[in-house]
C-alpha positions, -999 to +999 in steps of 0.1 A: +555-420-390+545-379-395+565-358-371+590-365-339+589-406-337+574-415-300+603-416-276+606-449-250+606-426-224+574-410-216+572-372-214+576-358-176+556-332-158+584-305-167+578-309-206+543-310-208+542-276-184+570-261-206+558-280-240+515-271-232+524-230-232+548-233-256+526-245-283+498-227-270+515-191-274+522-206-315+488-216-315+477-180-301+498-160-326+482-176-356+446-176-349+445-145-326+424-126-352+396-148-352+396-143-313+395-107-319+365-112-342+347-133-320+353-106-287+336-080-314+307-101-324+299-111-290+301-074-276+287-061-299+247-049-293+254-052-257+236-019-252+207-024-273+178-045-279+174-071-302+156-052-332+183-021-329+212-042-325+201-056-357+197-030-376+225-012-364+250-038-362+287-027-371+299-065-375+285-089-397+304-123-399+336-137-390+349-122-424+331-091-423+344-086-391+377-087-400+375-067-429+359-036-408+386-036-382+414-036-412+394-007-433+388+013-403+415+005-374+440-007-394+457-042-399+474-039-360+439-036-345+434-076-352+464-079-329+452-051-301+454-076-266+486-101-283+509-092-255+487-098-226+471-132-248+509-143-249+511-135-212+479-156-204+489-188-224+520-193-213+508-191-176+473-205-185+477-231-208+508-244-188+487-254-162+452-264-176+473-285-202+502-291-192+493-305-156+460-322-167+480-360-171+495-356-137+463-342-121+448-368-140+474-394-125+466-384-087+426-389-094+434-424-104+462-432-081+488-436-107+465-464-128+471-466-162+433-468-168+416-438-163+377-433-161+354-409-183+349-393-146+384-389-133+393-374-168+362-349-162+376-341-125+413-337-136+399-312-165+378-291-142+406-290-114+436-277-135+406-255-154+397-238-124+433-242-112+446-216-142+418-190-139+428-186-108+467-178-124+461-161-157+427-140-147+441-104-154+459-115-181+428-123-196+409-094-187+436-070-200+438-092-234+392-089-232+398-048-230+424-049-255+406-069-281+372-048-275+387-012-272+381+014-303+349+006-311+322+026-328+349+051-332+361+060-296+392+067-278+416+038-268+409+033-236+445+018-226+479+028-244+498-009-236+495-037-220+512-020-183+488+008-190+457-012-189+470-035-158+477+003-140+449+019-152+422-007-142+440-016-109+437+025-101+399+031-115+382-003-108+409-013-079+426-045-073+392-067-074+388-055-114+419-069-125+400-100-115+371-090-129+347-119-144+364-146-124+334-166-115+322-170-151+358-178-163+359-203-138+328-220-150+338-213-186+373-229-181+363-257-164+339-267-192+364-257-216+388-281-199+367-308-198+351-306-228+384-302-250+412-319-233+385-349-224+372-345-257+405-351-273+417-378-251+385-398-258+391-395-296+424-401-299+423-434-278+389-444-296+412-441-329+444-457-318+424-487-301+405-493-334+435-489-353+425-465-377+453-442-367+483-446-354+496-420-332+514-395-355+504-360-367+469-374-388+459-385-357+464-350-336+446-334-360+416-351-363+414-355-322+418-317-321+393-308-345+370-328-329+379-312-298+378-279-310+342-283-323+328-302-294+343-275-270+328-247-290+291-257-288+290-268-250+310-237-240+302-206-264+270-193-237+296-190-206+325-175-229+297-146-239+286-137-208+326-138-198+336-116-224+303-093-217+310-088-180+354-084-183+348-056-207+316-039-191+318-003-178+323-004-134+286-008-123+273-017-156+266-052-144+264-064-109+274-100-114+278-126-139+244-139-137+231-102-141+246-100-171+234-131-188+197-123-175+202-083-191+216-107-221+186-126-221+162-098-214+175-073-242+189-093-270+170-127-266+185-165-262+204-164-295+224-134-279+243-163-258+259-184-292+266-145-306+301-149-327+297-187-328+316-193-362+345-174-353+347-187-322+345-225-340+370-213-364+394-199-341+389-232-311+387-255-344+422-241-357+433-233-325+433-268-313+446-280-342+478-260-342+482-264-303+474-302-298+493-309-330+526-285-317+524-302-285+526-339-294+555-325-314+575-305-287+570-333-261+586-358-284+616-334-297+619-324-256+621-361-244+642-370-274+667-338-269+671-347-232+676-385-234+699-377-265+722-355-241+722-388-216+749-410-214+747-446-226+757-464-197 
């Protein structure tokens, strides 16, 4: 056995809430620079058509990416948006993850057995369910990761500056900006990785060709992590698009993945696709893996503090 051994006692709802944002925030602090790649890739061109964004591109690559924002912004500007991505994992990922086996639990009255659909329902309800918690979190940690580009003023000083600043200039409705396609995108997220992940590991432990220790975790979550990337990378473009667009620039989501489509062609929509498999590849990894981890050194802390009799 790899890792925390399995406790007798199964995990409750308080450990995974505490355990899921937890592990998510560690997960978050070592892969948030491919995230900030990826939010520059998929901005970048927005304004352009397909030939001029081309040619013109800033970005090229997850490493060139990163290797532009260090010579020119510095080695901070991979981090620009950490405090507000902190903010929205330990609200967001508490509840998409963390409450996604007791969701799961109420769609299949407590049966032991659950379904490919009830996993899909319990993954697109707590998906949903955390959008509608974490939105201007994200959107603040979106403005963050996109600001200074192409040379240009910051357009926030800190994290309370960008939640004042767009609640005064865009009002209450913009700190909530991009909800609809965050929905859609976390619901498919949701299903697609948790779902993902739960399919693999059982399809591994019921063949026997794991047994349920870190080896296992990792492989279920890279899995996860690529699976998630390919079904959900359209919907996290337009997302990232319409957060960070200027008030008016867009009038809805689906205006801005038809302006997408129009300007910059179908390819525009899988814009920033390695880093984005990179960073849901490793992010998985480190958060699934941490997870498992914490639930079992949670459980085994609290019955260890139990009396015997």
């Amino acid at each position: 056995m790899v890792g925390f051994k399995a406790t007798d006692v199964p995990p409750t709802a308080t450990v995974k809430f505490l355990g899921a944002g937890t592990a998510a925030c560690i997960a978050d602090l070592i892969t948030f620079p491919l995230d900030t790649a990826k939010v520059r890739l998929q901005i970048q061109g927005e304004r352009q058509g397909p030939v001029r964004a081309i040619a013109s591109a800033q970005y090229r690559g997850v490493l060139g990416t990163i290797l532009t924002m260090v010579r020119t912004e510095g080695p901070r500007s991979l981090y620009n948006g950490l405090v507000a991505g902190l903010q929205r994992q330990m609200s967001f990922a508490s509840v998409r993850i963390g409450l996604y086996d007791s969701v799961k639990q109420f769609y299949t009255k407590g049966s032991e057995h659950a379904g490919i659909g009830s996993r899909l329902l319990a993954g697109s309800t707590t998906g949903a369910l955390a959008v509608a918690v974490a939105q201007p979190t994200d959107v603040v940690k979106v403005r963050f990761q996109a600001q200074a580009r192409a040379g240009g003023g910051r357009r926030y000083q800190s994290t309370i500056d960008a939640y004042k600043t767009i609640a005064r200039e865009e009002g209450f409705r913009g700190l909530w900006k991009g909800t609809s396609p965050n929905v859609a995108r976390n619901a498919i997220v949701n299903c697609a990785e948790l779902v993902t992940y739960d399919l693999i590991k059982d399809a591994l432990l019921k063949a026997n060709l794991m047994t349920d220790d870190l080896p296992c975790h990792f492989t279920s979550a890279f899995g996860a992590g690529f699976c998630t990337t390919v079904i959900a990378s359209p919907v996290d473009v337009v997302k990232t698009r319409y957060m960070n667009s200027a008030l008016g620039q867009y009038s809805s989501a689906g205006h801005c993945a038809l302006t997408m489509l129009q300007k910059e062609g179908p390819r525009a929509f899988y814009k920033g696709f390695m880093p984005s498999f990179l960073r849901l590849g490793s992010w998985n990894v480190v958060m699934f893996v941490t997870y498992e981890q914490l639930k079992r050194a949670l459980m085994a802390a609290c019955t260890s503090r139990e009396p015997p009799f």
